[in-house]
PDB file of N, CA, C and O in Angstrom, chain B, residues numbered from 101:
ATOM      1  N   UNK B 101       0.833  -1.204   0.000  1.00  0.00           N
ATOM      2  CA  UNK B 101       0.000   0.000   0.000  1.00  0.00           C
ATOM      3  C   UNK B 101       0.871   1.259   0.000  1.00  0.00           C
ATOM      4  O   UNK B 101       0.560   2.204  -0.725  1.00  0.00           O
ATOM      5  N   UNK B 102       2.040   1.307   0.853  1.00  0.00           N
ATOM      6  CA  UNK B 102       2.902   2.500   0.699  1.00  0.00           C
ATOM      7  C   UNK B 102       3.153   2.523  -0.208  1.00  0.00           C
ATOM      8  O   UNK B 102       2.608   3.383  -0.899  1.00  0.00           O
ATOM      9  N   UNK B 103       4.417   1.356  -1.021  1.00  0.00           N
ATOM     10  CA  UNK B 103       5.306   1.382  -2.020  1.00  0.00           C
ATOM     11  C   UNK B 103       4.431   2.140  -3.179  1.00  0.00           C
ATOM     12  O   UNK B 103       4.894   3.062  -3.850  1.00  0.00           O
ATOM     13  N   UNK B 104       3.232   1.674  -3.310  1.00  0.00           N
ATOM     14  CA  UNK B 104       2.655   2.084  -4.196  1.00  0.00           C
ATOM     15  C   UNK B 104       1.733   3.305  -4.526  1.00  0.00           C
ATOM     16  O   UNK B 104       1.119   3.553  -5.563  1.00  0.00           O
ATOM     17  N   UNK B 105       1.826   4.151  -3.083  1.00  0.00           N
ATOM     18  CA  UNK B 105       1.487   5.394  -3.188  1.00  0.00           C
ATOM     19  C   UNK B 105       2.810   6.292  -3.710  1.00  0.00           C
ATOM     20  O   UNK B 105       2.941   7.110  -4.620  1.00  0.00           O
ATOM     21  N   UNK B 106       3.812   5.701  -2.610  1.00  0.00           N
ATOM     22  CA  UNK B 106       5.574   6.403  -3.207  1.00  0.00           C
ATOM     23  C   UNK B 106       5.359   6.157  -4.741  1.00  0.00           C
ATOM     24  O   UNK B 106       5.360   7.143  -5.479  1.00  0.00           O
ATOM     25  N   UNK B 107       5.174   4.886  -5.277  1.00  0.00           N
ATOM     26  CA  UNK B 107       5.331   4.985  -6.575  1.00  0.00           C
ATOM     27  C   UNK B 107       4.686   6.163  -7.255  1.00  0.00           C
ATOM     28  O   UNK B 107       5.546   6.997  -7.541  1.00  0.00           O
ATOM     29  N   UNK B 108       3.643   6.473  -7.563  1.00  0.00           N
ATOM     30  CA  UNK B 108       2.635   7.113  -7.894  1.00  0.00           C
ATOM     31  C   UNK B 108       2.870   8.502  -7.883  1.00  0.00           C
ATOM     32  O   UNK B 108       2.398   9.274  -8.718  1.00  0.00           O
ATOM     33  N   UNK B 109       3.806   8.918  -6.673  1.00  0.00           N
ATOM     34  CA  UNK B 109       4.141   9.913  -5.955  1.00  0.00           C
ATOM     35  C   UNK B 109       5.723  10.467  -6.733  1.00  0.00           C
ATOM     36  O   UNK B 109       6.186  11.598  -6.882  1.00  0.00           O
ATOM     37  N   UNK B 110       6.186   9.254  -7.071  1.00  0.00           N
ATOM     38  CA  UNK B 110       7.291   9.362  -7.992  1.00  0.00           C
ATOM     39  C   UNK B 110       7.092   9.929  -9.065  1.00  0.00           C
ATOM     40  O   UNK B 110       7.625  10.935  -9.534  1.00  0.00           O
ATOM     41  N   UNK B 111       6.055   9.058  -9.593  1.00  0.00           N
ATOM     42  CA  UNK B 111       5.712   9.108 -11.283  1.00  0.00           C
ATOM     43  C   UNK B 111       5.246  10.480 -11.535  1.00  0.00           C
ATOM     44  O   UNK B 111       5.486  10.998 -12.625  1.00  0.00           O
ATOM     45  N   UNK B 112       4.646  11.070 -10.683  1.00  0.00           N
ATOM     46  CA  UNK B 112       4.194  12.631 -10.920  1.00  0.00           C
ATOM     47  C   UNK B 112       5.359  13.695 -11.041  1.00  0.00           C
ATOM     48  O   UNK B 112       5.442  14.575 -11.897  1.00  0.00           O
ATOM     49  N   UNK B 113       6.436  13.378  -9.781  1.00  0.00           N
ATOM     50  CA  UNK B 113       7.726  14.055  -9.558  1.00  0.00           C
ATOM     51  C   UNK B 113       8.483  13.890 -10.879  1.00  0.00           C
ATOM     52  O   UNK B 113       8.663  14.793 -11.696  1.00  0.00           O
ATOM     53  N   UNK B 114       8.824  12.858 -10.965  1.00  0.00           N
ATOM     54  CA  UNK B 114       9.623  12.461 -12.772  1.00  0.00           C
ATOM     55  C   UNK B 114       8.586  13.349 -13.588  1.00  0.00           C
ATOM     56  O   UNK B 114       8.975  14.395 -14.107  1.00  0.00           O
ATOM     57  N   UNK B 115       7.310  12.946 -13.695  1.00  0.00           N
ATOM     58  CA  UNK B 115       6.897  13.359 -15.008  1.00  0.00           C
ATOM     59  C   UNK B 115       6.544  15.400 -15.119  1.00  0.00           C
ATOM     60  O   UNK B 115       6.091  16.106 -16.020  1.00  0.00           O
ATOM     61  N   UNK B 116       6.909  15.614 -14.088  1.00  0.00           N
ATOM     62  CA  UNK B 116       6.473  17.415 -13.493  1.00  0.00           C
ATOM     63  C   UNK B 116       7.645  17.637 -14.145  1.00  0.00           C
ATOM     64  O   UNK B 116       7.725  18.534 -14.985  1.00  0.00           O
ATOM     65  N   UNK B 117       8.649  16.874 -13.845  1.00  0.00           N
ATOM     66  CA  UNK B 117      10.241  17.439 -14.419  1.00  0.00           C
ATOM     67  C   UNK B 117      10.549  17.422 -15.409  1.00  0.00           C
ATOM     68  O   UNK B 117      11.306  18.221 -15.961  1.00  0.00           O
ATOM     69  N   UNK B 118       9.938  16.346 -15.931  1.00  0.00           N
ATOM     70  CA  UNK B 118      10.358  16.188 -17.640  1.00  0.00           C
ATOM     71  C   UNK B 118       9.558  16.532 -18.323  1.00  0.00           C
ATOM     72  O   UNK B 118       9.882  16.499 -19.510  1.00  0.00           O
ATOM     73  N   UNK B 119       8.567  16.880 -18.107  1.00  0.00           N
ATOM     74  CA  UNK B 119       7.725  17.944 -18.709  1.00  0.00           C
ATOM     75  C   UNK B 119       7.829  19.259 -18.515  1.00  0.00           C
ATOM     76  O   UNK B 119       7.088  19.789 -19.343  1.00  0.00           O
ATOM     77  N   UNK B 120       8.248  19.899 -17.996  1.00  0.00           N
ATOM     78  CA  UNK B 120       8.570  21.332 -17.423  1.00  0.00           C
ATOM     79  C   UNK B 120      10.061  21.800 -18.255  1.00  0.00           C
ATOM     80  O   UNK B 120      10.322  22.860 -18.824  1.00  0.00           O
ATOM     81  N   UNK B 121      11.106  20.254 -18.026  1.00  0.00           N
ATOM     82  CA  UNK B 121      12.317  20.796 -19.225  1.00  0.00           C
ATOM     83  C   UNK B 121      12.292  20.292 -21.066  1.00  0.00           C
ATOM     84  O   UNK B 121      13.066  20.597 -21.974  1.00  0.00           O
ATOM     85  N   UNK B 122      10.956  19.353 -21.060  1.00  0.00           N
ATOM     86  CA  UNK B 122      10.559  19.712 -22.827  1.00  0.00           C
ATOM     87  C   UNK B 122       9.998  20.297 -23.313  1.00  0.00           C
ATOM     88  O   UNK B 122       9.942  20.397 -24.539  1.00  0.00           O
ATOM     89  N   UNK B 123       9.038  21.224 -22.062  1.00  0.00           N
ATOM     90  CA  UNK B 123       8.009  22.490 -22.924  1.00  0.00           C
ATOM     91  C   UNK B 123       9.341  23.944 -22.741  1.00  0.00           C
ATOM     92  O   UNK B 123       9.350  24.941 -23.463  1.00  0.00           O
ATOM     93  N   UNK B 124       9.986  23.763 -22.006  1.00  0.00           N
ATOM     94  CA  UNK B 124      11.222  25.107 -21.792  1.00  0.00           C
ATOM     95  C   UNK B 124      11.804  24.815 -23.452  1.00  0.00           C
ATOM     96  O   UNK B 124      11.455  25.432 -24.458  1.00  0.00           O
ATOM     97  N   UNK B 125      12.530  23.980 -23.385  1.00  0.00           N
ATOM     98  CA  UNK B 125      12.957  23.543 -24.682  1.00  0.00           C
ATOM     99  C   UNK B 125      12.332  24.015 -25.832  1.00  0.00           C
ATOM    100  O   UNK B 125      13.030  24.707 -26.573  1.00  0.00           O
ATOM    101  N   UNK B 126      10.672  23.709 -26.291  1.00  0.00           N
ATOM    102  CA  UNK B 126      10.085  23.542 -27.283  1.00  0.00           C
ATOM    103  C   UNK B 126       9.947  25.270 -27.275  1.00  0.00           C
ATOM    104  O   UNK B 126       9.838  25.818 -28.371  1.00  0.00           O
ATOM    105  N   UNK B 127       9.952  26.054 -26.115  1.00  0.00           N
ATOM    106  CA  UNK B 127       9.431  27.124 -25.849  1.00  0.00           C
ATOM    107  C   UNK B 127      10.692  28.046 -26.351  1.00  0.00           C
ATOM    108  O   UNK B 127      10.429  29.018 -27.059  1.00  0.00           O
ATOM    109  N   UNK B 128      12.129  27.752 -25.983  1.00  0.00           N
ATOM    110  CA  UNK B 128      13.215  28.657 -26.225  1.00  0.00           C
ATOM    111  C   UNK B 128      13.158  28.159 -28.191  1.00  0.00           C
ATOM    112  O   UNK B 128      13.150  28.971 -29.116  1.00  0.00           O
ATOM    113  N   UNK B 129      13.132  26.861 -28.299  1.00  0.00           N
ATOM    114  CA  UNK B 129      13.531  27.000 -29.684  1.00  0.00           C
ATOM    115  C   UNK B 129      12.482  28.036 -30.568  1.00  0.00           C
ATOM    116  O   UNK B 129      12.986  28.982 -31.173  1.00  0.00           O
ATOM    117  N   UNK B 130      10.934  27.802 -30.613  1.00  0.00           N
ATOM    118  CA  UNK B 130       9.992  28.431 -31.157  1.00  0.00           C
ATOM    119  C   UNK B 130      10.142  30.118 -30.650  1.00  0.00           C
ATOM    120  O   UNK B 130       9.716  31.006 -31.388  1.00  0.00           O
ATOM    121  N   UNK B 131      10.707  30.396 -29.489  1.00  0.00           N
ATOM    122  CA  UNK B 131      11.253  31.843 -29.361  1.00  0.00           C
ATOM    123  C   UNK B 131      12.552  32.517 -30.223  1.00  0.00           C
ATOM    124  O   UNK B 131      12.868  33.700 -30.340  1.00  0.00           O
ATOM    125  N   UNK B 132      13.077  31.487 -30.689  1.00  0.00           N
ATOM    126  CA  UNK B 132      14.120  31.918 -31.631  1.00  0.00           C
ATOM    127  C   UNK B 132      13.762  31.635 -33.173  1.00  0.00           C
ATOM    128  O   UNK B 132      14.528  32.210 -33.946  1.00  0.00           O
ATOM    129  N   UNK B 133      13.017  31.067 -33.619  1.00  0.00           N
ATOM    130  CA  UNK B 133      12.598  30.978 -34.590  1.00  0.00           C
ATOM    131  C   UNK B 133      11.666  32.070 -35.079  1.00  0.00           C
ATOM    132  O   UNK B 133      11.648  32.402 -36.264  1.00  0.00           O
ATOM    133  N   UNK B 134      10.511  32.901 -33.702  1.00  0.00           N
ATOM    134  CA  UNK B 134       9.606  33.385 -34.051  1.00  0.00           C
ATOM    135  C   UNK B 134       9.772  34.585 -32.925  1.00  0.00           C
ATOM    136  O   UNK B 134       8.929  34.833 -32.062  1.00  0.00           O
ATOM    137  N   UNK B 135      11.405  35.488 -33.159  1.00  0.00           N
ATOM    138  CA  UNK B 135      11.198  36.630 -32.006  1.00  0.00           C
ATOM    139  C   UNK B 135       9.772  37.454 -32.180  1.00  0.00           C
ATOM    140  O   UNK B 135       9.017  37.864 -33.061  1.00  0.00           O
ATOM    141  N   UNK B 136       9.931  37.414 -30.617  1.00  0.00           N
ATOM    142  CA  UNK B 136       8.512  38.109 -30.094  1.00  0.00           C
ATOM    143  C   UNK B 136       8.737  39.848 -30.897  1.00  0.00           C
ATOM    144  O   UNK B 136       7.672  40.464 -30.853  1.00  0.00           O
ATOM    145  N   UNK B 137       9.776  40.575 -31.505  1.00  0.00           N
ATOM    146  CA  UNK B 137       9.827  41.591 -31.534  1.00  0.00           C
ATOM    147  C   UNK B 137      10.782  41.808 -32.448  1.00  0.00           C
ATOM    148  O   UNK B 137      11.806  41.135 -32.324  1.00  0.00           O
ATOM    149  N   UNK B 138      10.702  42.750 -33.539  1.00  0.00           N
ATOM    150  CA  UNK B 138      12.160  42.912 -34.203  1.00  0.00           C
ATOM    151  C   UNK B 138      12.189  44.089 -34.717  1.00  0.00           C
ATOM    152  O   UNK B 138      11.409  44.896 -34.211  1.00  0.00           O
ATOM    153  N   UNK B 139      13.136  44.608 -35.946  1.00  0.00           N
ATOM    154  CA  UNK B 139      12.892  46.152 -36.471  1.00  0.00           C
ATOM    155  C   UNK B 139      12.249  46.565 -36.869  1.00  0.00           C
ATOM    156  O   UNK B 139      12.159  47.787 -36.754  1.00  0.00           O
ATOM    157  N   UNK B 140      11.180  45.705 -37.759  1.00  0.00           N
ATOM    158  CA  UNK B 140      10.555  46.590 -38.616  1.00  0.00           C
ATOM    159  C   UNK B 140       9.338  47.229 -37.289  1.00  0.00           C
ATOM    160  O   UNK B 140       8.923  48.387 -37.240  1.00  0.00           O
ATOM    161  N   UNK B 141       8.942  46.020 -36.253  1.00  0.00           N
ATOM    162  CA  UNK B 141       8.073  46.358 -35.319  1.00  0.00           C
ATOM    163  C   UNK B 141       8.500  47.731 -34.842  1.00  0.00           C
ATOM    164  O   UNK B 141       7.936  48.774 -35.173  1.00  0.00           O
ATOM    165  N   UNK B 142       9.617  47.635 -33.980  1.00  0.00           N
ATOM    166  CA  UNK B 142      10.378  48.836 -33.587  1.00  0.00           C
ATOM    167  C   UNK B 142      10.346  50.137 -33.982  1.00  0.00           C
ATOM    168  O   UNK B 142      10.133  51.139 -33.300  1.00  0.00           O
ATOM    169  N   UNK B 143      10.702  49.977 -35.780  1.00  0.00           N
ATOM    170  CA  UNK B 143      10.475  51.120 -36.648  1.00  0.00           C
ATOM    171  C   UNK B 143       8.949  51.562 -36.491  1.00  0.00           C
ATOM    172  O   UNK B 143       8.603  52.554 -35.850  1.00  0.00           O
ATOM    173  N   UNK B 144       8.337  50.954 -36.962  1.00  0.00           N
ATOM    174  CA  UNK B 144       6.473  51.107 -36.838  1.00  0.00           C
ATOM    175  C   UNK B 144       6.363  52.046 -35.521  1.00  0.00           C
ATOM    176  O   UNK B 144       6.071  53.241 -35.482  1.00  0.00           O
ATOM    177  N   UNK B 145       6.669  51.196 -34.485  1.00  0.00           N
ATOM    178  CA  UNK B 145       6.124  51.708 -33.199  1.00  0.00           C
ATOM    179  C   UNK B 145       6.634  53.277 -32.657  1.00  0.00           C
ATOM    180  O   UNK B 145       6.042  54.033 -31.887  1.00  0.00           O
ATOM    181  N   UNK B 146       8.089  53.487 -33.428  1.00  0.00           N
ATOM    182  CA  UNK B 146       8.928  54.656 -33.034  1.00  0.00           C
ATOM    183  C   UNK B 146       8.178  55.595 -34.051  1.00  0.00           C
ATOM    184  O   UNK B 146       7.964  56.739 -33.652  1.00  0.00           O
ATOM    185  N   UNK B 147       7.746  55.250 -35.335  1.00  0.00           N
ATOM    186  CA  UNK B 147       7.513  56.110 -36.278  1.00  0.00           C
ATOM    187  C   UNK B 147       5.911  56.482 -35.996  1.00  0.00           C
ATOM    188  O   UNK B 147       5.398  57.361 -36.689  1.00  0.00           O
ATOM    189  N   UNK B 148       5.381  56.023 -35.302  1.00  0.00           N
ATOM    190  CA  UNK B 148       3.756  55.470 -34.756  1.00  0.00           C
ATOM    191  C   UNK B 148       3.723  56.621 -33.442  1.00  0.00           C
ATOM    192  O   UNK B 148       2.646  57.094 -33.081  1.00  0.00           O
ATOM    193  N   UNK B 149       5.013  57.005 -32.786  1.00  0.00           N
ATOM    194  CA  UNK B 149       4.907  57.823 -31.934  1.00  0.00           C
ATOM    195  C   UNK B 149       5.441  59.303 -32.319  1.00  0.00           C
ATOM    196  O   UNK B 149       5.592  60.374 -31.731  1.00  0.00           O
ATOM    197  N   UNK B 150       5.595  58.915 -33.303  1.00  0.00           N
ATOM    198  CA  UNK B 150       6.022  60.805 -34.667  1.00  0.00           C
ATOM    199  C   UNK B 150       7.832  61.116 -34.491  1.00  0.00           C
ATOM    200  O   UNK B 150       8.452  62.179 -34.540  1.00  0.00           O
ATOM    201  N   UNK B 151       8.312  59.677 -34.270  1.00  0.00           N
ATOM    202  CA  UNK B 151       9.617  59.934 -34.385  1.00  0.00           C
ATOM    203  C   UNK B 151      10.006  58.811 -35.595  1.00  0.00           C
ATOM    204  O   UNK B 151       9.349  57.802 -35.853  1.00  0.00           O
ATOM    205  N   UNK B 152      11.373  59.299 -36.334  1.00  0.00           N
ATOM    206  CA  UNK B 152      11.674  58.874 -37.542  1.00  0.00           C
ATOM    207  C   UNK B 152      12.862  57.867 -36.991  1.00  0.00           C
ATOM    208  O   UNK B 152      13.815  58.472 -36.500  1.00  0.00           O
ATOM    209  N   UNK B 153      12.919  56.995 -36.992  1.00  0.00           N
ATOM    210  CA  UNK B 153      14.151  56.136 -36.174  1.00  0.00           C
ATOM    211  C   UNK B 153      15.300  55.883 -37.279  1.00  0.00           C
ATOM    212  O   UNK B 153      15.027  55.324 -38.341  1.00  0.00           O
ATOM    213  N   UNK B 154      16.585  56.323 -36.970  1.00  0.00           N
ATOM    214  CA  UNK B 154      17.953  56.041 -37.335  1.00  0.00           C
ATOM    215  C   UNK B 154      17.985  54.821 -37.221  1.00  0.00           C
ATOM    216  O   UNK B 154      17.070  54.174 -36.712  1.00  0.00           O
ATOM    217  N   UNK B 155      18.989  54.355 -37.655  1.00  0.00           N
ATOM    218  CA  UNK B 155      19.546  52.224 -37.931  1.00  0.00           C
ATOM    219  C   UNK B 155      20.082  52.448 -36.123  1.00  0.00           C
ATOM    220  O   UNK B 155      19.507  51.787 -35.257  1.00  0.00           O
ATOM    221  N   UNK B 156      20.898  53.162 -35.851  1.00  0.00           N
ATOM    222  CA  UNK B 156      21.921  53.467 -34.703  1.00  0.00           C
ATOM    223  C   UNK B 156      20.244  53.246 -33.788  1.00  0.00           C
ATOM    224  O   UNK B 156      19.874  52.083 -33.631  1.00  0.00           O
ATOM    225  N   UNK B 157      19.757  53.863 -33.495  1.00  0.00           N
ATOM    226  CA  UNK B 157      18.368  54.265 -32.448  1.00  0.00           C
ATOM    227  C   UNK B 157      17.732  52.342 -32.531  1.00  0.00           C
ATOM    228  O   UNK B 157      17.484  51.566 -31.608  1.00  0.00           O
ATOM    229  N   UNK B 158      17.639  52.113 -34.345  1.00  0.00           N
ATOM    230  CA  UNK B 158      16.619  50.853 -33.821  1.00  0.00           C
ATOM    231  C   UNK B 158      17.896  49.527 -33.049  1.00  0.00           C
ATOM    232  O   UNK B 158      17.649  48.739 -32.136  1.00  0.00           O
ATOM    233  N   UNK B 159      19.117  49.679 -33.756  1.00  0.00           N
ATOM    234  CA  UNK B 159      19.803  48.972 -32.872  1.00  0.00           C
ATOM    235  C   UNK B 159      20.296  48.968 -31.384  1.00  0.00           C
ATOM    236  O   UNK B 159      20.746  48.034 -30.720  1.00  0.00           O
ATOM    237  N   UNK B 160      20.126  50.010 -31.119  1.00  0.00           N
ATOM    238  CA  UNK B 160      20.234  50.047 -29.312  1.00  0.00           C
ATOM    239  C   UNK B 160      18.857  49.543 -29.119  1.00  0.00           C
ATOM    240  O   UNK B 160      19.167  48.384 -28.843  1.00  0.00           O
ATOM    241  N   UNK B 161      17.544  49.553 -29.059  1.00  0.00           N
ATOM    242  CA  UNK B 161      16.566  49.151 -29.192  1.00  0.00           C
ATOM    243  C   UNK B 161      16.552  47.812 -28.843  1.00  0.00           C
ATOM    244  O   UNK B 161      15.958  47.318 -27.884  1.00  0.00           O
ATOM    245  N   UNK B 162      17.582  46.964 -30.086  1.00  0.00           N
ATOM    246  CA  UNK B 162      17.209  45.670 -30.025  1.00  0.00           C
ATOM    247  C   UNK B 162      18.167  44.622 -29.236  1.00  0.00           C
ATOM    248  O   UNK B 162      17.899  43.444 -28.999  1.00  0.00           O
ATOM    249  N   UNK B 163      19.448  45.390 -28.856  1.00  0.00           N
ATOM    250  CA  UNK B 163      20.266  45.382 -28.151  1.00  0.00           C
ATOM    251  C   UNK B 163      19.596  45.453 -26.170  1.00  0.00           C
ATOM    252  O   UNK B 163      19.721  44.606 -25.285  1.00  0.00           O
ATOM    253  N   UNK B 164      19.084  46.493 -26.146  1.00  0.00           N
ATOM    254  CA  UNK B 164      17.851  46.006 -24.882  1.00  0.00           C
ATOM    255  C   UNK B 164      16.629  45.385 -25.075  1.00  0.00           C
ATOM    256  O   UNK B 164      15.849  45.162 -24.149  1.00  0.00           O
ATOM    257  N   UNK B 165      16.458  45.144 -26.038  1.00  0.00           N
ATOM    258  CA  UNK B 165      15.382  43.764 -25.873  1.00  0.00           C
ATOM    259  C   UNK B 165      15.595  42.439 -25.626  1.00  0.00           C
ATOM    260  O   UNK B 165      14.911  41.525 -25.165  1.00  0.00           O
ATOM    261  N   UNK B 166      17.098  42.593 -26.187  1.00  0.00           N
ATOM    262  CA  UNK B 166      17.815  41.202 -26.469  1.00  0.00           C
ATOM    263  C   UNK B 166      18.645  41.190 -24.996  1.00  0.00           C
ATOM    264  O   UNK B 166      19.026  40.100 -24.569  1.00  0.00           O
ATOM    265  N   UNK B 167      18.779  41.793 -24.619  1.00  0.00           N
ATOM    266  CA  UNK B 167      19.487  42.147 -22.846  1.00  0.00           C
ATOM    267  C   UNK B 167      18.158  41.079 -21.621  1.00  0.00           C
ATOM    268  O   UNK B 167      18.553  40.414 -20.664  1.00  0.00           O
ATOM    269  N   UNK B 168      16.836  41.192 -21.985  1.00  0.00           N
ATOM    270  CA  UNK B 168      15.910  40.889 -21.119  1.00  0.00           C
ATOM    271  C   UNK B 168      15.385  39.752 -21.624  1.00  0.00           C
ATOM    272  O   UNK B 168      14.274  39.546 -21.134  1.00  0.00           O
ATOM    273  N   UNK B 169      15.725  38.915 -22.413  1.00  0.00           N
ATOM    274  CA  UNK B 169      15.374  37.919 -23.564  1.00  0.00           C
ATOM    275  C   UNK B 169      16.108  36.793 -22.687  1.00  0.00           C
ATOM    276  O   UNK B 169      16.179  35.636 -23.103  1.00  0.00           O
TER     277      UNK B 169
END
């Protein structure tokens, strides 16, 4: 009756873990495939607020996005 609650008790512990580091996984690769954010967004959004963005301006930009990433 124990062994087989421990078991049970196991199988959740293993499977919490190995599920938690193949959705991280599936999650970093599909984040690099599909950044959440990039220049042209950047440009839009800077030009969207009545400023004309330099290459220099959108690359510091992406340089702190990529800092919190």
């Amino acid at each position: 009756m124990l062994i087989d609650i421990l078991q049970i008790a196991l199988g959740f512990i293993v499977g919490g873990v190995l599920g938690f580091f193949i959705s991280r996984k599936l999650m970093m690769k599909y984040l690099k495939k599909n950044p959440p954010i990039n220049e042209e967004m950047i440009k839009t959004l800077m030009s969207g607020m009545g400023r004309t963005p330099t290459q220099k301006q959108v690359n510091q930009m992406m340089k702190q996005m990529q800092k919190y990433m």
